[in-house]
C-alpha positions as CSV (number, residue, x, y, z in Angstrom):
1,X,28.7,103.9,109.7
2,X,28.1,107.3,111.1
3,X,24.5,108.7,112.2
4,X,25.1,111.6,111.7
5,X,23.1,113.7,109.5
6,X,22.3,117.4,109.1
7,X,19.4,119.2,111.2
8,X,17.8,120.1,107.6
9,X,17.7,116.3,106.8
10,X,16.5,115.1,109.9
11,X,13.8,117.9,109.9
12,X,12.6,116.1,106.5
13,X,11.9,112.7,108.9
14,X,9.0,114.6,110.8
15,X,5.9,113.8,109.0
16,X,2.9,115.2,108.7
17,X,1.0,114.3,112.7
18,X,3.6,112.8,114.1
19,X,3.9,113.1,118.2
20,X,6.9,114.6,118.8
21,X,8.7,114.6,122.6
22,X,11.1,116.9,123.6
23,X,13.7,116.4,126.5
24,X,15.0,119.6,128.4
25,X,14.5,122.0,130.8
26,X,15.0,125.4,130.4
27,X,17.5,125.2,127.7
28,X,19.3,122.4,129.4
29,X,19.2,118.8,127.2
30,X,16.8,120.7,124.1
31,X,17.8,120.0,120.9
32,X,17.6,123.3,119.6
33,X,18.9,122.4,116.5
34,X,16.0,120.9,115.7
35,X,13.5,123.2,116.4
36,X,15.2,125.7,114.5
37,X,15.3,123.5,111.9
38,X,11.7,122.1,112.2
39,X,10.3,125.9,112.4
40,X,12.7,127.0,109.0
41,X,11.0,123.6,107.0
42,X,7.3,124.9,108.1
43,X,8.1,128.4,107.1
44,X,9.5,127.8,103.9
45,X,7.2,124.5,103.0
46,X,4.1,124.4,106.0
47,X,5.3,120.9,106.5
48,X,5.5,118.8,108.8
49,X,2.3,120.7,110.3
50,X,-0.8,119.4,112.8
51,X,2.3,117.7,115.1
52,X,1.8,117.0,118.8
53,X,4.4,117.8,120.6
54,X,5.0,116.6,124.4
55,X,7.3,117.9,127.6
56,X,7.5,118.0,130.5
57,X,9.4,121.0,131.8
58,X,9.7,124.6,131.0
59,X,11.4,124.5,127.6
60,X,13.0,127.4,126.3
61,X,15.0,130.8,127.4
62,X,11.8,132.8,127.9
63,X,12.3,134.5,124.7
64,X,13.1,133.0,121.3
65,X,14.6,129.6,122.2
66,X,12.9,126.5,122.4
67,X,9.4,125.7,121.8
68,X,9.2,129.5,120.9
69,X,10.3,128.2,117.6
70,X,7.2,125.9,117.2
71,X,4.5,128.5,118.2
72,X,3.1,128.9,114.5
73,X,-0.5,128.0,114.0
74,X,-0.8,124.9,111.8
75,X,2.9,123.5,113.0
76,X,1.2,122.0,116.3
77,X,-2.3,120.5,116.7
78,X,-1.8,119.3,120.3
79,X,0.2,120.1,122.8
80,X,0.6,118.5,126.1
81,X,3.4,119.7,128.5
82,X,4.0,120.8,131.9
83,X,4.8,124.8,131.6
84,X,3.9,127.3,128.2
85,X,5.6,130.4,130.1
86,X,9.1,129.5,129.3
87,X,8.4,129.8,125.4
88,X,6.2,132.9,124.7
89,X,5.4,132.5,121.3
90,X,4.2,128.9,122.5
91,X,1.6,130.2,125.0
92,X,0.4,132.6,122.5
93,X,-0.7,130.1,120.2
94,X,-2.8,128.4,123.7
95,X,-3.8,131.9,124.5
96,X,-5.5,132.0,121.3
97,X,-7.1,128.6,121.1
98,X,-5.2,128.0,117.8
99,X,-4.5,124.4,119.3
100,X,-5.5,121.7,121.8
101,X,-3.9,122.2,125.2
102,X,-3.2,120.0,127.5
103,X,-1.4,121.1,130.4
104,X,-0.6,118.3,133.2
105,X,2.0,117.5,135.8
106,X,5.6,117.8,135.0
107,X,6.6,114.7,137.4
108,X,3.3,112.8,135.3
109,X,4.8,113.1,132.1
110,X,8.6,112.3,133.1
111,X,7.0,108.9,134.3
112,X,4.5,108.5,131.2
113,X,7.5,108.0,129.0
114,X,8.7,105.1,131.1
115,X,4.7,103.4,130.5
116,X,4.9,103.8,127.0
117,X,8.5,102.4,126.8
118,X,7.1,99.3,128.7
119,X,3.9,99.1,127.0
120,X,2.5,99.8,129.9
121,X,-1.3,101.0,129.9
122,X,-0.6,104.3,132.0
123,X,0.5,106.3,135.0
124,X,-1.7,105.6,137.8
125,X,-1.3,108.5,140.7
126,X,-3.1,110.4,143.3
127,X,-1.2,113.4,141.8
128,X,-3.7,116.0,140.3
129,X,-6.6,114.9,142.3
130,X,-8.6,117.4,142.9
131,X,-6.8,120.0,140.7
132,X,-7.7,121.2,137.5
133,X,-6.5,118.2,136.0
134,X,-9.0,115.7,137.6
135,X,-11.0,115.4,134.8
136,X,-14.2,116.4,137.5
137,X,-12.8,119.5,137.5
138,X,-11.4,120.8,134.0
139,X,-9.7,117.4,132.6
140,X,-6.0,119.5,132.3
141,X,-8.2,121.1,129.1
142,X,-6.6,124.9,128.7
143,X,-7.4,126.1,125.6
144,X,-11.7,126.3,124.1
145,X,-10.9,124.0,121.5
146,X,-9.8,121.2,123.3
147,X,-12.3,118.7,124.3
148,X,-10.9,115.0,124.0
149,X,-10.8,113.6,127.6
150,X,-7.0,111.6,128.5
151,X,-7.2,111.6,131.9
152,X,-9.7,109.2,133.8
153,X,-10.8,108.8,136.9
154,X,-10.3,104.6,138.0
155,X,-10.9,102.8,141.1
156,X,-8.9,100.3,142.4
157,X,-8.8,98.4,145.5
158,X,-11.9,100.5,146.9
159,X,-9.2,103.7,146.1
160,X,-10.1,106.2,143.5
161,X,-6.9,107.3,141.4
162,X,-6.0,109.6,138.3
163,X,-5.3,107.2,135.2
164,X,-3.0,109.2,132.4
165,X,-3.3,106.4,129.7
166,X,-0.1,106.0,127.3
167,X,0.4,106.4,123.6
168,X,3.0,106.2,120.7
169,X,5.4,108.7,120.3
170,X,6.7,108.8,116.6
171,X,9.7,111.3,116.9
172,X,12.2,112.0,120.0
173,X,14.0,115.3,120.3
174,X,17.4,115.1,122.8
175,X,20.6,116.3,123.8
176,X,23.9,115.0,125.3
177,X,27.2,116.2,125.2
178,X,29.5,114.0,123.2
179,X,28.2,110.4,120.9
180,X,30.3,108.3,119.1
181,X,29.4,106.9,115.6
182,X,27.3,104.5,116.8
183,X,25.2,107.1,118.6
184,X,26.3,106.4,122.7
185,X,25.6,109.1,124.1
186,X,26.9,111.0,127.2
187,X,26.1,114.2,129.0
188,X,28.7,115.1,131.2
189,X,28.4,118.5,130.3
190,X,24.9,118.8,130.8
191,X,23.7,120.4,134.5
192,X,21.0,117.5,134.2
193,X,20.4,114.4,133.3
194,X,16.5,115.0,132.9
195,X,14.5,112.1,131.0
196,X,16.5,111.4,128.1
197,X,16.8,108.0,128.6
198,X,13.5,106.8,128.8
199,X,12.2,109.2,126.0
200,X,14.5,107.4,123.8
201,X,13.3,104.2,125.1
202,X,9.7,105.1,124.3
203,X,9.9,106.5,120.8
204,X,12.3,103.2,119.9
205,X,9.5,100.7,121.5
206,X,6.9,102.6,119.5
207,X,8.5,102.1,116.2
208,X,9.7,105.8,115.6
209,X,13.4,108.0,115.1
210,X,15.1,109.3,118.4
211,X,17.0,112.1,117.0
212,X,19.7,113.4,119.4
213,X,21.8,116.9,119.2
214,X,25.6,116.6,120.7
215,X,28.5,118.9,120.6
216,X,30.9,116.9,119.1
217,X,31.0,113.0,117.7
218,X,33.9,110.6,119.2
219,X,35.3,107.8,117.4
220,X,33.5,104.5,117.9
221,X,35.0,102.8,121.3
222,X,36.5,105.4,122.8
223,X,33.7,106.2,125.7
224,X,34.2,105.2,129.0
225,X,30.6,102.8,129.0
226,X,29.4,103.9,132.7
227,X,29.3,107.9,131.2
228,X,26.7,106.6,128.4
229,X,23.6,107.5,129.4
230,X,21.8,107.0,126.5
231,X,23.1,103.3,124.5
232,X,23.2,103.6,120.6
233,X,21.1,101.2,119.9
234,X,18.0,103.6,121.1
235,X,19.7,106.6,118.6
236,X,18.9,106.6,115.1
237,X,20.8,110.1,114.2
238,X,23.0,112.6,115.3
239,X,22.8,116.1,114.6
240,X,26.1,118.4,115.9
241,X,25.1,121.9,117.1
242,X,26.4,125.8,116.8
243,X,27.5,127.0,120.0
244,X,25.3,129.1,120.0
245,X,22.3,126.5,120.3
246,X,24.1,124.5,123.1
247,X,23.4,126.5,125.8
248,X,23.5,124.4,129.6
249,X,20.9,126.7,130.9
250,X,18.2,129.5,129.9
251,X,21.3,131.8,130.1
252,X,24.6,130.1,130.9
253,X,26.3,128.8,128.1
254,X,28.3,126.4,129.9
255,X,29.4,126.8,133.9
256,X,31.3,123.4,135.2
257,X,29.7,124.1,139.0
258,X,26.4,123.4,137.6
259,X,27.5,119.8,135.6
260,X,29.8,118.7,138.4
261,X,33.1,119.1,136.9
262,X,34.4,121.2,139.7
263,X,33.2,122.7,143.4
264,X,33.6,126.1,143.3
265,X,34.4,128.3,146.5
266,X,31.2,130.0,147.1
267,X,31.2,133.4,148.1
268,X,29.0,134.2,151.6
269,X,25.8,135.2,150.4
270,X,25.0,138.7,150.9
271,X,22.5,140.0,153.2
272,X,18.7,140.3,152.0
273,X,17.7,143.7,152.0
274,X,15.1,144.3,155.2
275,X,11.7,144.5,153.3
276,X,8.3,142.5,152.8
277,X,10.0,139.7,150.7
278,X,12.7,139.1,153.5
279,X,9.9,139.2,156.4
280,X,7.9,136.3,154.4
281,X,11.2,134.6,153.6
282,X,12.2,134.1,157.2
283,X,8.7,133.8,158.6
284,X,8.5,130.8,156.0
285,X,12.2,129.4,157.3
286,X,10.8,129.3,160.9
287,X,8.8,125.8,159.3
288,X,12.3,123.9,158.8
289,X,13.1,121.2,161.0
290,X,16.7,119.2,161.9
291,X,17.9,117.8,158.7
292,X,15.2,119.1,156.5
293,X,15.0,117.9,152.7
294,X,14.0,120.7,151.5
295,X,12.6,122.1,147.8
296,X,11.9,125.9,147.1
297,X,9.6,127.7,144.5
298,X,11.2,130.5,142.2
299,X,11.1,134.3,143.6
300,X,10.0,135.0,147.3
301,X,10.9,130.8,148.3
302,X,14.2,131.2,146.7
303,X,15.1,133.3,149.6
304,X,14.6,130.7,152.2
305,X,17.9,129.4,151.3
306,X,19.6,132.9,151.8
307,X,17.8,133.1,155.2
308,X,19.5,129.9,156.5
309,X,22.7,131.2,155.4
310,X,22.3,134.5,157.3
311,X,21.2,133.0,160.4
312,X,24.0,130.3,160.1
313,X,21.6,127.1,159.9
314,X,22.4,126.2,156.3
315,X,24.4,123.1,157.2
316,X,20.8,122.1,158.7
317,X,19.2,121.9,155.5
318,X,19.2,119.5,152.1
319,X,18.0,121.2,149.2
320,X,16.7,119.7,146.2
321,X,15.4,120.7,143.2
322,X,12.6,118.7,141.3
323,X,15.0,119.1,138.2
324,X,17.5,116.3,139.7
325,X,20.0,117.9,142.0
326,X,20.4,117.3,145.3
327,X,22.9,119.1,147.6
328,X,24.4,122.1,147.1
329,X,23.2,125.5,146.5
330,X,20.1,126.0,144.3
331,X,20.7,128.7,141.4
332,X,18.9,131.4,140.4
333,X,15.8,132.1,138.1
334,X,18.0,132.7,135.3
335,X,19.7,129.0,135.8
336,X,16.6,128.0,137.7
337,X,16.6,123.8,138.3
338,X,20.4,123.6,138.0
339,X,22.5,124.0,141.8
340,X,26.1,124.7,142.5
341,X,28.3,122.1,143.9
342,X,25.5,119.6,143.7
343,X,26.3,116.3,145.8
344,X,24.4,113.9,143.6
345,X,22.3,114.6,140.0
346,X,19.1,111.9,139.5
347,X,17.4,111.5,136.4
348,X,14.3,114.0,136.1
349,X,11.5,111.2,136.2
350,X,13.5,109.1,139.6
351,X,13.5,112.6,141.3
352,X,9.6,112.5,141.1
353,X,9.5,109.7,141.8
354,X,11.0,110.7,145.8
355,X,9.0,113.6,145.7
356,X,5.8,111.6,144.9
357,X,6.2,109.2,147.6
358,X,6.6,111.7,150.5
359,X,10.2,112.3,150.1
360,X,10.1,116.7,150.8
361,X,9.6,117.3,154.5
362,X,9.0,120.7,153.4
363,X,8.3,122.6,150.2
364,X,8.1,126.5,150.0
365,X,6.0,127.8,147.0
366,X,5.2,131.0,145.8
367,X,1.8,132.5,146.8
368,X,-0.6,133.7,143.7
369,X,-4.2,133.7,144.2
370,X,-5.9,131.9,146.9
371,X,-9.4,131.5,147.8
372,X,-11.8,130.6,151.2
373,X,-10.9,127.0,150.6
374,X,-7.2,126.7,150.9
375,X,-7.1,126.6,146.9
376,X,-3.8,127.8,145.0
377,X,-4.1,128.7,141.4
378,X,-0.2,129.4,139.2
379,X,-1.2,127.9,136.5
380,X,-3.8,129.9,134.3
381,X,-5.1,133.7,134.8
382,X,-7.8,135.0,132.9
383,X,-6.7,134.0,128.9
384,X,-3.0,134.1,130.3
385,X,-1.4,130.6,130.2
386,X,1.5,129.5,132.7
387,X,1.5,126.0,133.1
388,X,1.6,124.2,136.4
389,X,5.3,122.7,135.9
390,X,6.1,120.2,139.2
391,X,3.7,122.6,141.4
392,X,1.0,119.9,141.6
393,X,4.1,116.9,142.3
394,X,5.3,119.0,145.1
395,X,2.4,120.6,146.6
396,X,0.4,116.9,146.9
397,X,3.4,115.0,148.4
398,X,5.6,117.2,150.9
399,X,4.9,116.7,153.9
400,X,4.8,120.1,154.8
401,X,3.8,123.0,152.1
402,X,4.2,126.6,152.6
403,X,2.8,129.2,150.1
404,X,4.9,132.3,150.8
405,X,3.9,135.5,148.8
406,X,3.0,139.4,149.5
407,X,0.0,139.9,150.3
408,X,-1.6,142.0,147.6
409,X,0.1,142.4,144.1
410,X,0.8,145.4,141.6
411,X,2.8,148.5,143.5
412,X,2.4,147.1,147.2
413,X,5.0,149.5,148.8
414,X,5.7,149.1,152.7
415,X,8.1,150.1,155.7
416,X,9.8,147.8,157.6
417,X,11.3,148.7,161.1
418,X,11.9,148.8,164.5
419,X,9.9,145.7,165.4
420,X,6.9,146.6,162.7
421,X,5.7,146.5,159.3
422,X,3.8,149.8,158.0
423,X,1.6,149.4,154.8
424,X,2.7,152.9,152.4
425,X,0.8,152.1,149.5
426,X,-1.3,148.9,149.2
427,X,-1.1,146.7,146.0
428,X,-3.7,146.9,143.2
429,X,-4.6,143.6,142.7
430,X,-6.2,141.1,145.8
431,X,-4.8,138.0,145.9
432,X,-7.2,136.2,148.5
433,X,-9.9,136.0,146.1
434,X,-13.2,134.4,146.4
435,X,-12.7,131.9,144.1
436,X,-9.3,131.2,142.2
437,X,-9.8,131.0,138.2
438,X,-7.9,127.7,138.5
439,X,-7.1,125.2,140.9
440,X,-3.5,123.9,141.1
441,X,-3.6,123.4,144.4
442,X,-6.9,122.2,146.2
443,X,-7.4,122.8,149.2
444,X,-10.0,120.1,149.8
445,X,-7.8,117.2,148.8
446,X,-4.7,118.4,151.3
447,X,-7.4,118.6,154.0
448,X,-8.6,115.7,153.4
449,X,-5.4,113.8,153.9
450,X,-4.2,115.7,156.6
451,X,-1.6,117.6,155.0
452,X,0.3,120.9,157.1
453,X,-0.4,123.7,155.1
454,X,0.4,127.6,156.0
455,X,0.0,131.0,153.8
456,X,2.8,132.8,154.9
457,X,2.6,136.8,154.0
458,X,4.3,140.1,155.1
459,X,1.4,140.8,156.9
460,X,-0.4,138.0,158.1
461,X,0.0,133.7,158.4
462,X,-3.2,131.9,157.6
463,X,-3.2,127.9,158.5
464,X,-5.5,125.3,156.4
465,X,-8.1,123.5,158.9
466,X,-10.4,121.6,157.5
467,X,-10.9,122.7,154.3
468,X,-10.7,126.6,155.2
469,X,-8.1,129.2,155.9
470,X,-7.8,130.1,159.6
471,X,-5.6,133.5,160.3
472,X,-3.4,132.5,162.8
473,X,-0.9,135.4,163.2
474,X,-1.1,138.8,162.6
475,X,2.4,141.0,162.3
476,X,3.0,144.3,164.6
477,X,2.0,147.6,163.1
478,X,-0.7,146.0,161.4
479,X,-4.7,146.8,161.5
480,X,-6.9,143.9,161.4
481,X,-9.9,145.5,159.6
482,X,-7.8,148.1,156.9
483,X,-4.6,146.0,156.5
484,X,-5.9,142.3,156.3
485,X,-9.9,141.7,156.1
486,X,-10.4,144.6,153.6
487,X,-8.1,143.7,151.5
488,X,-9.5,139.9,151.0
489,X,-12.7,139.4,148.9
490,X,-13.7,136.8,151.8
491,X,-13.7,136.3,155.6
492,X,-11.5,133.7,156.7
493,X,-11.9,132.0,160.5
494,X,-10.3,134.2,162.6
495,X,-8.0,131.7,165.4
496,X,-9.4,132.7,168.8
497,X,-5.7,132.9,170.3
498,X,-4.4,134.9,167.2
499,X,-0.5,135.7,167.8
500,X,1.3,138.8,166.6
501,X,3.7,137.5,164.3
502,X,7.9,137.4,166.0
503,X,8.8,140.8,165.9
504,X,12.4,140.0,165.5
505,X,11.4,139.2,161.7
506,X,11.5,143.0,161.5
507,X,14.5,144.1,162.9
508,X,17.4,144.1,160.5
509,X,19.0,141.5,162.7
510,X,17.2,138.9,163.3
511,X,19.2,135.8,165.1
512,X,17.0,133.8,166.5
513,X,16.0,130.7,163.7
514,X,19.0,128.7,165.1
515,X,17.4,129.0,168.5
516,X,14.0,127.5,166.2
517,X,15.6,124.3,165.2
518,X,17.7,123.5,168.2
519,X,14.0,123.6,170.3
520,X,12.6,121.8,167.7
521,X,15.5,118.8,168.1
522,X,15.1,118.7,171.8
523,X,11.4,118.7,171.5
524,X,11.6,115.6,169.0
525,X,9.4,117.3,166.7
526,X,11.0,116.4,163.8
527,X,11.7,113.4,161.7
């Protein structure tokens, strides 16, 4: 017998505060279906209303897609989830407490699903410690209204760890590419694999409907068994999609490079322009190392990768994104997580897992305010909600971090040339603050453990010592005084053998990050 059904009938099966959990990624593995169908039930009937609704990822196009569909007061009570940005309408709702918010770590809730399918009691991690998640600092709480504490502070063994207890999810929201009628299901056409598996494997172990979207159905026994990724007997029904609502990424509707199906010849990547962004870029790339496995932030990061290629040195690197590729050549923003010509794909939760344990040798982030402390905050500014995403995963566990970012935002305008960096017109807003409105990164806690971390800016490279930010370089052109202390709402320790930054970074040809690694490799620094 067939499961499937229609997305108007399997929007009936959502009652009335049922946890809901959505798979996805952007736009990759969402059942859109469904939340198009969920929205038009609680428009025309306000049922099924007070839901909570869990994920882990961005989940939408940024615009109208995704959980954009579920940002009507009423229709969610709770949500806990890893990013808001992605789905406007979504962060609203937070924005104006009209529900709980819960905001934790992406990697976190990719491995909660597998503790609730196990009947397990919880995740137990160091990840989040000291961030606004520890529930010392603001619990993960991001809207006024929500109070309930569900993360905990534990000891064990004479260590203190987060504990993020599980509970029963009622409904399950995925996507694959083709079922059969007895609900297999594949996703060979999906860019990733993300956590559908064991999000099916929670909702079934706690008694409730895993409702999956596909593009077409196949007749019973005609899968090949090793491209299921999802068994039947974890599927209850299957709801076909438009087109239109099976979009790969944010914007792609469907680009084989990104699932595997075929390597495409990829073009040589097109010289940076020679401005602040490209200065910070390859100041950043001077960190990399023989054989680095690498993962990079969206914007300024992104460009790391386009450094290497310049300077010839991408054969030296191994980038990853916390998605699940590994290999290849990271996309865009607007296919952000998925890669070109990846060599391998992992499941969402199992790349956390590697990136928990120490796997990045080096992680380049984007830079948004920091304070005296070392602290990072992406997450929340002012009412403005963003969502920390896999920032706290990565951050905690590579063992290098870089935070690469201008140094002042909002209409910064500067020269580069001939060996220097002239300031035009400084930016309107500060970002080395006093004392960052949220802590997603904490300073403290990397300290603490002994973590490398550098601030890497057009204009100036601070290092984290001991709990503070030391400036450690200083580029040429610049004033101390006007350029760098008066633009910062704090002193920082000033290094007593403070360099001027390489001025080749601000020449249009630059050369020398080849030279970089190979002295690194004979000095045996790396590894």
């Amino acid at each position: 017998m067939s499961k499937v059904i229609s997305s108007k009938e399997a929007a009936k099966l959502i009652k009335d505060g049922d946890t809901v959990a959505f798979s996805g990624f952007g736009l990759s593995c969402v059942n859109e279906e469904m939340a198009i169908a969920v929205e038009e039930r609680y428009l025309a009937e306000q049922a099924p209303k007070d839901l909570t609704v869990i994920h882990a990822s961005a989940l939408g196009d940024r615009r109208e897609k995704g959980m954009s569909h579920w940002g009507h007061e009423g229709l969610i009570k709770r949500w806990i989830g890893g990013i808001a940005i992605a789905s406007p309408k979504l962060a609203k709702l937070i924005e104006e407490d009209k529900c709980e918010a819960y905001n934790l770590p992406q990697g976190v809730i990719t491995q909660l699903y597998r503790e609730i399918a196990a009947k397990r009691p919880g995740v137990i991690t160091k990840i989040g410690m000291g961030t606004f998640v520890d529930p010392r600092v603001e619990g993960a709480k991001m809207s006024a209204s929500t109070t309930e504490d569900i993360v905990k502070v534990i000891e064990l063994e004479g260590e203190e760890w987060l504990f993020y207890p599980t509970f029963p999810i009622q409904v399950a929201l995925i996507r694959g590419t083709v079922a059969d009628e007895a609900g297999n299901l594949t996703l060979e056409k999906e860019g990733l694999h993300m956590e559908v598996l064991p999000i099916a494997q929670a909702v079934r172990n706690s008694g409730g409907i895993v409702i999956a979207q596909v593009e077409q159905v196949a007749k019973n026994g005609t899968l090949n068994p090793k491209d299921v990724r999802v068994p039947g007997i974890l599927i209850d029904h299957l709801v076909v999609s438009q087109p239109e609502n099976h979009f790969q990424t944010e914007n792609t509707q469907y680009n084989p490079a990104f699932s595997g199906a075929v390597k495409v010849p990829l073009e040589s990547v097109p010289a940076l322009p020679l401005d602040d962004r490209k200065v910070i870029a390859r100041r950043s790339a001077m960190e990399l190392e023989p054989a680095t496995i690498l993962n990079l932030g969206v914007g300024i990061p992104v460009n790391v990768s386009t450094v290497a290629a310049e300077e010839g040195i991408s054969d030296e690197l191994i980038l990853t994104t916390e998605a699940g590729s590994v290999g290849g050549v990271p996309a865009g923003l607007a296919d952000f997580g998925h890669a070109y010509n990846s060599e391998a794909i992992v499941d969402h939760h199992a790349q956390f897992d590697f990136y928990d344990g120490g796997g990045l040798d080096l992680s380049v982030l984007g830079l948004a305010q920091t304070d005296a402390s070392g602290n990072v905050n992406v997450s929340k500014f002012g009412s403005r909600v963003a969502g920390c995403g896999g920032f706290i995963n990565i951050s905690q566990s590579a063992k290098k971090l870089v935070f690469a970012g201008t140094f002042t935002a909002g209409g910064l305008k500067t020269q580069v040339a001939d060996g220097k960096l002239t300031i035009l017109q400084e930016g309107k807003a500060k970002k080395f603050i006093q004392q960052v409105e949220q802590i997603t990164f904490s300073g403290s806690y990397a300290s603490e453990r002994g973590q490398t971390v550098l601030y890497v800016t057009e204009r100036a490279v601070f290092e984290l010592e001991n709990g503070e930010l030391v400036l450690t370089e200083i580029a040429p052109g610049i004033d101390l005084q006007k350029d760098i202390l008066d633009q910062m709402d704090f002193t920082p320790k000033i290094a007593q053998d403070l360099q001027l930054m390489d001025a080749g970074l601000f020449h249009e040809k630059w050369g020398g990050l080849r030279e970089i690694i190979q002295d690194k490799q004979k000095a045996g620094v790396f590894g």
